[in-house]
C-alpha positions in Angstrom: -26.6 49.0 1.0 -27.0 45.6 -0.6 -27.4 43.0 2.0 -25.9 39.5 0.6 -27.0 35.8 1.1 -23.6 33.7 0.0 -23.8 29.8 0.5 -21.9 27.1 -0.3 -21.8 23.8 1.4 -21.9 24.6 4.6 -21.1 28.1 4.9 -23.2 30.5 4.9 -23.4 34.1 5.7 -25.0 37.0 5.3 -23.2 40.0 4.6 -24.1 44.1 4.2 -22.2 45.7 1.9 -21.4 48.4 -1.0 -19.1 46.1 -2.8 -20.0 44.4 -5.4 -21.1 40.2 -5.2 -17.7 38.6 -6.4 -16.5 40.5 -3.5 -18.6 40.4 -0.8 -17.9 36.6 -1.6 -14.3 36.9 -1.8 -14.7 38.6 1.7 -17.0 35.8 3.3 -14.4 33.5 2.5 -11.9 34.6 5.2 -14.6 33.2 7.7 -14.1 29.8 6.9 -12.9 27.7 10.2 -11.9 24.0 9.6 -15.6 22.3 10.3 -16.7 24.2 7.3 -17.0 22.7 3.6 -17.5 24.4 0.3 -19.0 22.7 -2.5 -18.1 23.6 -6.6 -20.1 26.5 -6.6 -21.1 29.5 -4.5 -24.0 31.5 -4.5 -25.1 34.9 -3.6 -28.6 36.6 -3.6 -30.3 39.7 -2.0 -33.7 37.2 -1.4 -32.1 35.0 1.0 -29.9 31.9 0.9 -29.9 29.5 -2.6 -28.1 26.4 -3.4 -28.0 24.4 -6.7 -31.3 23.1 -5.7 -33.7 26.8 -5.7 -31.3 29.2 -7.5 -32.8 31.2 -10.2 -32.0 33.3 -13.2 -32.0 36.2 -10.2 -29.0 34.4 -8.0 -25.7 34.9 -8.8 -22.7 32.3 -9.2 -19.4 31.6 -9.0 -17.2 29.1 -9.1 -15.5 28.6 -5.5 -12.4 28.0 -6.9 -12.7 31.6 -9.0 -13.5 33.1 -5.5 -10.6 31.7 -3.6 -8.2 32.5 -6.5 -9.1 36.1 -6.4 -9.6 36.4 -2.3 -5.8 35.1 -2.5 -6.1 31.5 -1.7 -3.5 29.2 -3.0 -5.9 26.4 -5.1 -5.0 23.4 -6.2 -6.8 22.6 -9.6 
């Protein structure tokens, strides 16, 4: 079983699971309180938690919004 590193501003999580990355991200979302911010892009990776700053050709990305959209979440674009 995969275990995930998603990040985006300042959530981050780690998450084991047999879905796939766009949704073990869509399912991180839901544990967003109202401290937390997310920045344009979210990231997952099995090697541990990545930003813009240190991802790699080996980290996967999404757009937040993308991830919101498809976890259900009304988005204003």
């Amino acid at each position: 079983m995969p275990k995930y590193y998603i990040n985006s501003g300042t959530l981050q999580f780690i998450y084991s699971t047999n879905k796939n990355p766009l949704d073990a991200a869509c399912c991180v979302i839901w544990e967003l309180n109202e401290n937390d911010t997310l920045q344009e892009y979210m990231f997952v990776d099995e090697r541990g938690h990545r930003n813009v700053s240190d991802a790699d050709d080996k980290t996967i990305v999404f757009e937040t919004n993308d991830v919101l959209k498809k976890a259900g979440w009304s988005v204003d674009t």
